[in-house]
PDB file of N, CA, C and O in Angstrom, chain B, residues numbered from 101:
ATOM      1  N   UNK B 101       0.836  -1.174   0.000  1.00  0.00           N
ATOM      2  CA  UNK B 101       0.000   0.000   0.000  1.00  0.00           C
ATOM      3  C   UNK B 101       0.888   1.247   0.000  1.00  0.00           C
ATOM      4  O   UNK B 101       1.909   1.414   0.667  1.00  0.00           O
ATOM      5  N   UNK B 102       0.287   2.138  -0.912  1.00  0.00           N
ATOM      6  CA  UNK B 102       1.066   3.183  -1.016  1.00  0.00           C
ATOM      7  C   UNK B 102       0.947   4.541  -0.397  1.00  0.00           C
ATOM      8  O   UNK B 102      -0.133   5.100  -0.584  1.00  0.00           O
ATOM      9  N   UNK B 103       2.279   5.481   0.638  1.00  0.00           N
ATOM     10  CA  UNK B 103       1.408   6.326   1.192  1.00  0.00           C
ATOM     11  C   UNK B 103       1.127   7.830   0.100  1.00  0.00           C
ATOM     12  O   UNK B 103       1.878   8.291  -0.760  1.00  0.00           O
ATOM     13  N   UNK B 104       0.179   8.163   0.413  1.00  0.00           N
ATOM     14  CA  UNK B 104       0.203   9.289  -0.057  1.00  0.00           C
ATOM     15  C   UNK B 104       1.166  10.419  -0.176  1.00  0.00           C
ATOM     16  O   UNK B 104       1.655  10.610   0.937  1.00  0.00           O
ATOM     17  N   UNK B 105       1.613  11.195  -1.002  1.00  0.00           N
ATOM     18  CA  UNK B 105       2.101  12.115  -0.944  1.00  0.00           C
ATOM     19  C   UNK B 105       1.689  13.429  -0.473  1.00  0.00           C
ATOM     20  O   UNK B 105       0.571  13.709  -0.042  1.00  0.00           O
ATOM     21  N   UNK B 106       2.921  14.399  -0.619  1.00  0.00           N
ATOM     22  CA  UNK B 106       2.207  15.596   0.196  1.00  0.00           C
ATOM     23  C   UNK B 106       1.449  16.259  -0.181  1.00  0.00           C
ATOM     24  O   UNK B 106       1.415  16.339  -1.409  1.00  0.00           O
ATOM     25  N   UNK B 107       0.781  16.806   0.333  1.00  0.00           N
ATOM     26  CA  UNK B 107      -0.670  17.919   0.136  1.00  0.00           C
ATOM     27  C   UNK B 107      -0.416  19.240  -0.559  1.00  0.00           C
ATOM     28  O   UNK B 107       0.652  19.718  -0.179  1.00  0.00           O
ATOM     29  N   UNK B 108      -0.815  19.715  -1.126  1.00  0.00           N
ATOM     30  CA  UNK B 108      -0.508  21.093  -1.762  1.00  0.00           C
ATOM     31  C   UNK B 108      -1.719  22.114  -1.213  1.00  0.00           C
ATOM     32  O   UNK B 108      -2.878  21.821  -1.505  1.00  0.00           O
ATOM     33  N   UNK B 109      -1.474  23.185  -0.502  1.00  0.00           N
ATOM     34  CA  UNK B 109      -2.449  23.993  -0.112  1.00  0.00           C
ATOM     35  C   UNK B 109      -2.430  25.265  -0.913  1.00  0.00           C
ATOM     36  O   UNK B 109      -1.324  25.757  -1.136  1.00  0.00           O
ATOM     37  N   UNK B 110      -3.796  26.027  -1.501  1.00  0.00           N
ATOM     38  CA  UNK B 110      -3.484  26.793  -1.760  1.00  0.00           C
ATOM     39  C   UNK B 110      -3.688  28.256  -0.661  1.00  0.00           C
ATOM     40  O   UNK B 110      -4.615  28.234   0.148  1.00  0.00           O
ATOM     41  N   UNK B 111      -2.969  29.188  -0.713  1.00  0.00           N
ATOM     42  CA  UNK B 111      -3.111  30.660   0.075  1.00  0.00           C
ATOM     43  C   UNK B 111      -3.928  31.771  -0.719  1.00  0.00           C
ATOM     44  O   UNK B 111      -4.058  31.705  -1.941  1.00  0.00           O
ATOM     45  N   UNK B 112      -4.528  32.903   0.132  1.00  0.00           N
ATOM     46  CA  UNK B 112      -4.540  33.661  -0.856  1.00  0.00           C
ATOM     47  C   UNK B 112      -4.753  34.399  -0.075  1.00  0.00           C
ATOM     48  O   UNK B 112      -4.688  34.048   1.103  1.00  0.00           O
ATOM     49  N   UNK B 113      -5.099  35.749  -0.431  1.00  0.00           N
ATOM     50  CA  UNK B 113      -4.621  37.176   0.113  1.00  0.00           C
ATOM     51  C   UNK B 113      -5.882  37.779   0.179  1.00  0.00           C
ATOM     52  O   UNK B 113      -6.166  38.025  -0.993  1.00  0.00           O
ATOM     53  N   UNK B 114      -6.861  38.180   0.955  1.00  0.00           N
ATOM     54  CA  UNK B 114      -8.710  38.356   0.771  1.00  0.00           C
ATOM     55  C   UNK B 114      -7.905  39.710   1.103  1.00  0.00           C
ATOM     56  O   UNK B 114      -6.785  39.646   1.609  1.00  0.00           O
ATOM     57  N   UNK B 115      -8.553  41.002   0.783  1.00  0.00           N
ATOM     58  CA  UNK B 115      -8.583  42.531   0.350  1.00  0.00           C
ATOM     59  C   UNK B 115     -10.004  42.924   0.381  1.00  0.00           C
ATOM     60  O   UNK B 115     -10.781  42.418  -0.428  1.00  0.00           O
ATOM     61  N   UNK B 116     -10.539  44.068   1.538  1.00  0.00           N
ATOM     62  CA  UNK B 116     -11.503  44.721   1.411  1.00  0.00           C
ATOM     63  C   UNK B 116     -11.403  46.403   0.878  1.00  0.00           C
ATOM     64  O   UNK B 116     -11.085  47.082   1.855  1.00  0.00           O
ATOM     65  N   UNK B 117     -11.516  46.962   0.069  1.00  0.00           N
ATOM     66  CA  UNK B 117     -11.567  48.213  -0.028  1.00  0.00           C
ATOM     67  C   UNK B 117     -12.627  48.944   1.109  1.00  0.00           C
ATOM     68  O   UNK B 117     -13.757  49.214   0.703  1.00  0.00           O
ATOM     69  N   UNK B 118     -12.330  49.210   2.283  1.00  0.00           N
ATOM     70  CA  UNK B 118     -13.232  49.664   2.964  1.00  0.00           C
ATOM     71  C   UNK B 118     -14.323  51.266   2.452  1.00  0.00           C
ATOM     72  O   UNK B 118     -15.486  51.650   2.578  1.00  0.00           O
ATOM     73  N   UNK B 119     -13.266  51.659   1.962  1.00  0.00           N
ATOM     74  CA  UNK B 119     -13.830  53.122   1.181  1.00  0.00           C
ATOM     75  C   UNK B 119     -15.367  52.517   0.620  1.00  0.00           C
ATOM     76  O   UNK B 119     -16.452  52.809   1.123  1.00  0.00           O
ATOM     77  N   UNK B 120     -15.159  51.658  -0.481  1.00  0.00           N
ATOM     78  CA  UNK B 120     -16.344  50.966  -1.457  1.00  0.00           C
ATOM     79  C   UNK B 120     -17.281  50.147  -0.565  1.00  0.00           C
ATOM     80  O   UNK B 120     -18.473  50.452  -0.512  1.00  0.00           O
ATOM     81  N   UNK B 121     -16.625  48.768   0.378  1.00  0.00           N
ATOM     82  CA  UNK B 121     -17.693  48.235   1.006  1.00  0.00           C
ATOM     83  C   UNK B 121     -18.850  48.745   1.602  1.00  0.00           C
ATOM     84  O   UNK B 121     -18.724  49.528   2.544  1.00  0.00           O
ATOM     85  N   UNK B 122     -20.261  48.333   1.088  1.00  0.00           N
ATOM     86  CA  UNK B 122     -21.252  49.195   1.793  1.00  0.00           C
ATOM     87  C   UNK B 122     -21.865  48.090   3.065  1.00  0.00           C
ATOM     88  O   UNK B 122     -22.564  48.593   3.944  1.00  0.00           O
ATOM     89  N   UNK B 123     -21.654  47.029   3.095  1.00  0.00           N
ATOM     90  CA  UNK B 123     -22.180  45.857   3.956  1.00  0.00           C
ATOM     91  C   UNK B 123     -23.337  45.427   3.701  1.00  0.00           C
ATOM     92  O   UNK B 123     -24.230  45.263   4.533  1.00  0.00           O
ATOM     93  N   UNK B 124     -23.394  45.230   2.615  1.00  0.00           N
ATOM     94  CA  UNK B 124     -24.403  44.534   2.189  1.00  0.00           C
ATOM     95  C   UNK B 124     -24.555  43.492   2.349  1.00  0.00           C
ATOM     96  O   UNK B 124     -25.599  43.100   1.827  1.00  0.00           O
ATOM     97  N   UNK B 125     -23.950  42.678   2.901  1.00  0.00           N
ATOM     98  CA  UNK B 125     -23.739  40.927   3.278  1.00  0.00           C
ATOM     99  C   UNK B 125     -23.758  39.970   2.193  1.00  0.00           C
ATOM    100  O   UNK B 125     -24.039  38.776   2.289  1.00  0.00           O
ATOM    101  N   UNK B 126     -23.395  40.681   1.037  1.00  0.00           N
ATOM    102  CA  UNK B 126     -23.369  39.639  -0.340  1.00  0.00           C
ATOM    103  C   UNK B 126     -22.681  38.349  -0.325  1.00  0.00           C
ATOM    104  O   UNK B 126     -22.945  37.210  -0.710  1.00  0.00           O
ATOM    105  N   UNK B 127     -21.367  39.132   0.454  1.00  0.00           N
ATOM    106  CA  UNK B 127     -20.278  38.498   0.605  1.00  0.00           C
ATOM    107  C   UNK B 127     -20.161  37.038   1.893  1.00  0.00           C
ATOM    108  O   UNK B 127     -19.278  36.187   2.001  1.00  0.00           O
ATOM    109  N   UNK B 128     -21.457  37.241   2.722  1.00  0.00           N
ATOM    110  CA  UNK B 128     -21.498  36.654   3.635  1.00  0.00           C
ATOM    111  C   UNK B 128     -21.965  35.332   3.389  1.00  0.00           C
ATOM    112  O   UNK B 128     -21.391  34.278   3.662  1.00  0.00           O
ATOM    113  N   UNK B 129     -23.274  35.536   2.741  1.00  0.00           N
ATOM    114  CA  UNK B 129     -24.473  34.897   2.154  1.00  0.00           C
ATOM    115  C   UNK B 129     -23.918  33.984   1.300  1.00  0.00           C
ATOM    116  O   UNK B 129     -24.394  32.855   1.422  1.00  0.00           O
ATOM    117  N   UNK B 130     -22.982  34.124   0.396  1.00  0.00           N
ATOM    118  CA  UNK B 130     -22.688  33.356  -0.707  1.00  0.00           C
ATOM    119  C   UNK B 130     -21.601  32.008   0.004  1.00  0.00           C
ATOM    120  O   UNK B 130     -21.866  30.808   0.070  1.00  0.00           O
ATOM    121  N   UNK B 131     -20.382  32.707   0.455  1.00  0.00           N
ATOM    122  CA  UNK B 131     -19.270  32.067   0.931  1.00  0.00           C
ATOM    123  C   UNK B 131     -19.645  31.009   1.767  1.00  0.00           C
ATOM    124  O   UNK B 131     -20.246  31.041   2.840  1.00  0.00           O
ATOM    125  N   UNK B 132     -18.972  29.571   0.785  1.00  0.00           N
ATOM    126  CA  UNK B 132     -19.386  28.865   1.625  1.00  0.00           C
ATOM    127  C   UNK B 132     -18.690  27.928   2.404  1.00  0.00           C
ATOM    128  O   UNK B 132     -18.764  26.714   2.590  1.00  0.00           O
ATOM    129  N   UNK B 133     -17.985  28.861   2.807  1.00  0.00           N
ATOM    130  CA  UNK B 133     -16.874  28.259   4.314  1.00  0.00           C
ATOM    131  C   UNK B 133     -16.778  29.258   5.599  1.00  0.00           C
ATOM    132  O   UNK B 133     -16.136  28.935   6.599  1.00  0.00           O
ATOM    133  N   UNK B 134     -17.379  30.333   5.503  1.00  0.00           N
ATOM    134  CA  UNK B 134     -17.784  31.125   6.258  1.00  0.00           C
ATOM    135  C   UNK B 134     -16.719  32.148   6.342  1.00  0.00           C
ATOM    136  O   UNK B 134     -16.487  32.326   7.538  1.00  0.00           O
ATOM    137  N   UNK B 135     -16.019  32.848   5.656  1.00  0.00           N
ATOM    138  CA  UNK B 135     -15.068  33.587   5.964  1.00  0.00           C
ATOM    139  C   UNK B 135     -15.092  34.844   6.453  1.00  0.00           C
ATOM    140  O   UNK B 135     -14.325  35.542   7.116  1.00  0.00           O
ATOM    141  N   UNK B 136     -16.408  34.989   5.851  1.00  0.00           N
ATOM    142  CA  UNK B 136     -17.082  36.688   5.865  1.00  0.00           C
ATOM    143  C   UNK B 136     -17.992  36.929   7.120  1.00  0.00           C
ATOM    144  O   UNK B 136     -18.828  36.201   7.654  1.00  0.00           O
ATOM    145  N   UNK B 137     -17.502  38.333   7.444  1.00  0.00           N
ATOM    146  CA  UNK B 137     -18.784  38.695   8.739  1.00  0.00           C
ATOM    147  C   UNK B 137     -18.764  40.051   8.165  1.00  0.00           C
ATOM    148  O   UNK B 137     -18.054  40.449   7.241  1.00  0.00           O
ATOM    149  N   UNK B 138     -19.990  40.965   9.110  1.00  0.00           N
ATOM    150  CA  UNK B 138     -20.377  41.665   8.674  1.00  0.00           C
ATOM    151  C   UNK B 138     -19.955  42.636  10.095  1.00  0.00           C
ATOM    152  O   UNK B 138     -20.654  42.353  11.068  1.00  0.00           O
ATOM    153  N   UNK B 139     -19.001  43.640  10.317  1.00  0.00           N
ATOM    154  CA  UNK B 139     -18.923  44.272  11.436  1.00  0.00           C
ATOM    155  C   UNK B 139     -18.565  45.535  11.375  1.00  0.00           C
ATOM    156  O   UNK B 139     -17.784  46.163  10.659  1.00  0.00           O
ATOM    157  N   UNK B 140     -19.239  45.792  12.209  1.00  0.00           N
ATOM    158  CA  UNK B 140     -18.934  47.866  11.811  1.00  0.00           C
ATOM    159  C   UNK B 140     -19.286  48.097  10.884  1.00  0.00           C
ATOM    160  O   UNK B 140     -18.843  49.179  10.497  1.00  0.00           O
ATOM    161  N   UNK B 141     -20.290  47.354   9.826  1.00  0.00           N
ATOM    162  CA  UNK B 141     -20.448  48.486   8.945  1.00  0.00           C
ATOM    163  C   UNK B 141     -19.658  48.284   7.571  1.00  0.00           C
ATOM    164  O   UNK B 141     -19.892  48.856   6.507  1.00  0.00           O
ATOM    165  N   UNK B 142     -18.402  47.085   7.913  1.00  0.00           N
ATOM    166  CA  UNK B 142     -17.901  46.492   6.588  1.00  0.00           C
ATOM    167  C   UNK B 142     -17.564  44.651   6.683  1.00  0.00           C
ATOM    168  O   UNK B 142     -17.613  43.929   7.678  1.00  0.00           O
ATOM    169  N   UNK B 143     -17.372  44.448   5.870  1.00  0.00           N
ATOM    170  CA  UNK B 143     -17.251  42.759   5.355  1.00  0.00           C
ATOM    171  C   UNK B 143     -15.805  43.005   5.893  1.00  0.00           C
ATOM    172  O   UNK B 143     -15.017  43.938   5.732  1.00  0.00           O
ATOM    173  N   UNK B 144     -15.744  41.912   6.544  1.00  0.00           N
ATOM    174  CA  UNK B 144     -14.418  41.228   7.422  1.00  0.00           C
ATOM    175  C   UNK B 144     -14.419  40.210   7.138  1.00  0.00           C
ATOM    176  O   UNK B 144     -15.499  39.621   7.099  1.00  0.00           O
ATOM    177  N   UNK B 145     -13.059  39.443   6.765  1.00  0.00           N
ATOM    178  CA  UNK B 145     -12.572  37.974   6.390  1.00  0.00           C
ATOM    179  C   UNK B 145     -12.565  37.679   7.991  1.00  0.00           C
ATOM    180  O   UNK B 145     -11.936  38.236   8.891  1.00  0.00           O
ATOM    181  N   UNK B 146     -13.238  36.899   8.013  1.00  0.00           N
ATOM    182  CA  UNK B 146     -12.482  36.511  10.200  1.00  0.00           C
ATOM    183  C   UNK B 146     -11.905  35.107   9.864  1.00  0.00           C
ATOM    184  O   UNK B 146     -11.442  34.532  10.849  1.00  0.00           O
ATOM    185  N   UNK B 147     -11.842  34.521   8.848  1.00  0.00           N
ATOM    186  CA  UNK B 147     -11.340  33.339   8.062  1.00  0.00           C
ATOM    187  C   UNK B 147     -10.957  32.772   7.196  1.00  0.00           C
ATOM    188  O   UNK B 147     -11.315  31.789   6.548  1.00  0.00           O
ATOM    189  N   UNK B 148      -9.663  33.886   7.190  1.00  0.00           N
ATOM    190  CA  UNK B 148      -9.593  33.621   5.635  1.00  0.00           C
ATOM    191  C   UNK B 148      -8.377  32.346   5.436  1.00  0.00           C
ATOM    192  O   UNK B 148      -8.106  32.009   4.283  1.00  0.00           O
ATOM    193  N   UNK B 149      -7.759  31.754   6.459  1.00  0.00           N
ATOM    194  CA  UNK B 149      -7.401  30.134   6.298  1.00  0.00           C
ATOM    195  C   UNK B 149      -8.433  29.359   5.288  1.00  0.00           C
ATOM    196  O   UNK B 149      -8.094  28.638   4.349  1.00  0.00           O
ATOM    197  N   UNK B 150     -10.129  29.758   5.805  1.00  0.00           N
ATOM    198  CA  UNK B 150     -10.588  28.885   5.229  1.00  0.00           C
ATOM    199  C   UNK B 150     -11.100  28.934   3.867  1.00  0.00           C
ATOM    200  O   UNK B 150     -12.027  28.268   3.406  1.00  0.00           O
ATOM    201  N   UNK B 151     -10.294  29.909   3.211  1.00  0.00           N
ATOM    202  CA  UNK B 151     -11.109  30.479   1.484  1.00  0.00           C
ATOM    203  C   UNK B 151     -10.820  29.476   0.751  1.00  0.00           C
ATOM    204  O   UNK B 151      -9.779  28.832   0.882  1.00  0.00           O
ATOM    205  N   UNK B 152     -11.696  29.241  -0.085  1.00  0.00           N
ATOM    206  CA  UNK B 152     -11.481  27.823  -1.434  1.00  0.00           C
ATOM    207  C   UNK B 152     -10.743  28.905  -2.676  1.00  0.00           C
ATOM    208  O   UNK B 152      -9.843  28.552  -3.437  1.00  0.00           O
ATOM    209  N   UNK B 153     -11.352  30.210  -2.643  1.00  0.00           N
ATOM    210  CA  UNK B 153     -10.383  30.709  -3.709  1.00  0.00           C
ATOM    211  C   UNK B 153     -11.602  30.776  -4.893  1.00  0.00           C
ATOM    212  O   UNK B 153     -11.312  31.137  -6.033  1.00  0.00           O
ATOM    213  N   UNK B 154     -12.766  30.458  -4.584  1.00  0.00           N
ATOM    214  CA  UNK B 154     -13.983  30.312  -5.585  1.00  0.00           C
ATOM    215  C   UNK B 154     -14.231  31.465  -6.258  1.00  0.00           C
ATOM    216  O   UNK B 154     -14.874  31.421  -7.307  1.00  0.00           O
ATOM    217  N   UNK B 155     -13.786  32.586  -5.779  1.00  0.00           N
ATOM    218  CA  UNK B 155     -14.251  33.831  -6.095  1.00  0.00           C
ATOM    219  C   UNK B 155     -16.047  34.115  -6.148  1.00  0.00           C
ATOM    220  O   UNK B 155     -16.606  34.690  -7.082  1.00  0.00           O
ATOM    221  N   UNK B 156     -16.628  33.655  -5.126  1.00  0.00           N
ATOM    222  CA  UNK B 156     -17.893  33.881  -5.189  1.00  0.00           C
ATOM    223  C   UNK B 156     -18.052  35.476  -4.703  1.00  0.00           C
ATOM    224  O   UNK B 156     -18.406  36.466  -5.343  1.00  0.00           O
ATOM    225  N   UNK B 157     -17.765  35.363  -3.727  1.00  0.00           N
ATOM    226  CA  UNK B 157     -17.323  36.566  -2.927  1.00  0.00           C
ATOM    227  C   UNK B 157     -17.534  38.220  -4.252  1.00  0.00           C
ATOM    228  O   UNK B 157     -18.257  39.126  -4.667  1.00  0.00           O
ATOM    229  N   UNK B 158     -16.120  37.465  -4.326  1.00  0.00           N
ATOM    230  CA  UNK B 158     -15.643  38.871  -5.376  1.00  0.00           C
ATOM    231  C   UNK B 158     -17.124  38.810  -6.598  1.00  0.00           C
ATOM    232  O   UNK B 158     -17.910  39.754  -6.668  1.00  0.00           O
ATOM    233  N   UNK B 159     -17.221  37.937  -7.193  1.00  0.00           N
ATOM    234  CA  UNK B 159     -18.524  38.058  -8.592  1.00  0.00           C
ATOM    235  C   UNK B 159     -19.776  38.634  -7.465  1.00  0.00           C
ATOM    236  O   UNK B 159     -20.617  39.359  -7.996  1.00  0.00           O
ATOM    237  N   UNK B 160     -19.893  38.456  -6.474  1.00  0.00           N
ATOM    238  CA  UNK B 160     -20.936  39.127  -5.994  1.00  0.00           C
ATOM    239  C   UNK B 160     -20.896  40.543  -5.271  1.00  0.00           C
ATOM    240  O   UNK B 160     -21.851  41.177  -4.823  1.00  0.00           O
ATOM    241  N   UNK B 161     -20.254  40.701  -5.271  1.00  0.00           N
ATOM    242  CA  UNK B 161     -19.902  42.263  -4.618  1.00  0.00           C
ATOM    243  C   UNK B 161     -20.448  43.306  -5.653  1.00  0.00           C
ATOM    244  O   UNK B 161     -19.691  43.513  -6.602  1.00  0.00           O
ATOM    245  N   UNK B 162     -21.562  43.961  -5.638  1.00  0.00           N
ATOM    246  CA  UNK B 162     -22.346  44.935  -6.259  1.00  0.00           C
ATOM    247  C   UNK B 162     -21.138  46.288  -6.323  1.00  0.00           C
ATOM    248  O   UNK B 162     -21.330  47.218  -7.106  1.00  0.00           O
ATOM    249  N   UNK B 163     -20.112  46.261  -5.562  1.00  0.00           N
ATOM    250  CA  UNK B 163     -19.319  47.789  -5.685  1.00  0.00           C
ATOM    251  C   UNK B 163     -18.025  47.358  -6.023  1.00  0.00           C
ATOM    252  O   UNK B 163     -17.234  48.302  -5.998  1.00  0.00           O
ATOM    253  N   UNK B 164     -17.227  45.676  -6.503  1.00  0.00           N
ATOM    254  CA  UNK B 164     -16.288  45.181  -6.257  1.00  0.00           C
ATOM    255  C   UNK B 164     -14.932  46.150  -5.346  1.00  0.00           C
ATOM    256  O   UNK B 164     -13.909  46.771  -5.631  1.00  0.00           O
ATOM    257  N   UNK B 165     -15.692  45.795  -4.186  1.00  0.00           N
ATOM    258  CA  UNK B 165     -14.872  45.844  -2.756  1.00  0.00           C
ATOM    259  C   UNK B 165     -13.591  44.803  -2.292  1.00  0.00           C
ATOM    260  O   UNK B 165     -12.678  45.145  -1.540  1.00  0.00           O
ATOM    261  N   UNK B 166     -13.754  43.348  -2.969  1.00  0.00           N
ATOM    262  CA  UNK B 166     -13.249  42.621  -2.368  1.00  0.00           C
ATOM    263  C   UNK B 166     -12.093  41.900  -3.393  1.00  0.00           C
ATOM    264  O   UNK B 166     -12.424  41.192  -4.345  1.00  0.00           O
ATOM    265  N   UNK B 167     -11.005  42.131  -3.117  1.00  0.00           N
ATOM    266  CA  UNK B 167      -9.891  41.386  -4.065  1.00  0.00           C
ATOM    267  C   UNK B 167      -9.630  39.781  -3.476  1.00  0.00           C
ATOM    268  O   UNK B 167      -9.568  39.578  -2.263  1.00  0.00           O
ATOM    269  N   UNK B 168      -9.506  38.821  -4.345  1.00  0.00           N
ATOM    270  CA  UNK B 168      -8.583  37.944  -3.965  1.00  0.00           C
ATOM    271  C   UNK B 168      -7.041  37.685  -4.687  1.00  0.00           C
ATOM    272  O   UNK B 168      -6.917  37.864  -5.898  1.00  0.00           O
ATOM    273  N   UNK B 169      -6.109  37.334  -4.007  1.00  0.00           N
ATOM    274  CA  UNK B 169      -5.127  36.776  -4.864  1.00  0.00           C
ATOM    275  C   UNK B 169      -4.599  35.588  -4.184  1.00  0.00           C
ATOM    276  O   UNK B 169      -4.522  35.468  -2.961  1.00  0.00           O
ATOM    277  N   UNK B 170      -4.269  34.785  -4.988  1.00  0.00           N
ATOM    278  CA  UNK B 170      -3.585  33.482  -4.713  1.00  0.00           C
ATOM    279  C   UNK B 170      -1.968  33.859  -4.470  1.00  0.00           C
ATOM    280  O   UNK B 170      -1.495  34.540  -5.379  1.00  0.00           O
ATOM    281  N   UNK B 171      -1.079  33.528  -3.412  1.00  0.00           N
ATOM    282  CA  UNK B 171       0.160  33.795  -3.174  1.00  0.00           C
ATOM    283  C   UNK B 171       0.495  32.496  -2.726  1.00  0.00           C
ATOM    284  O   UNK B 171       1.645  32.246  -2.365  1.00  0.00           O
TER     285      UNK B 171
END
C-alpha cells in the first residue's frame, strides 16, 4: 500500500476596499466556508485560512470591494 504524498495547499490574500464596502452581506451569504462577517459596517474575512479561492465573494460584490489573490 502506497502512502500518499504531500498535500498542496493553496493561500490567498482576501482585500476589502473599505472606502467601497457598503455591507451589504453579499459576501457573507454566498461564501461557503464562512469567511465573511459583517462588522462595523464592513465585510471582514475573520477566516480567511478557510477560502477555497472560488471567487464567489468577489462576482458578488455589487461595488467590487473585495480582491482575492492566490500567493
Amino acid at each position: 500500500m502506497r502512502r500518499p504524498g504531500p498535500t498542496e495547499y493553496e493561500v490567498y490574500l482576501i482585500g476589502v476596499d473599505a472606502e467601497k464596502c457598503e455591507a451589504c452581506g453579499e459576501c457573507v451569504f454566498i461564501c461557503p466556508t464562512s469567511v465573511w462577517e459583517l462588522r462595523e459596517g464592513l465585510a471582514v474575512a475573520v477566516k480567511p485560512e478557510a477560502c477555497l479561492g472560488c471567487m464567489g465573494c468577489v462576482g458578488v460584490c455589487p461595488v467590487s470591494a473585495i480582491t482575492i489573490t492566490e500567493i
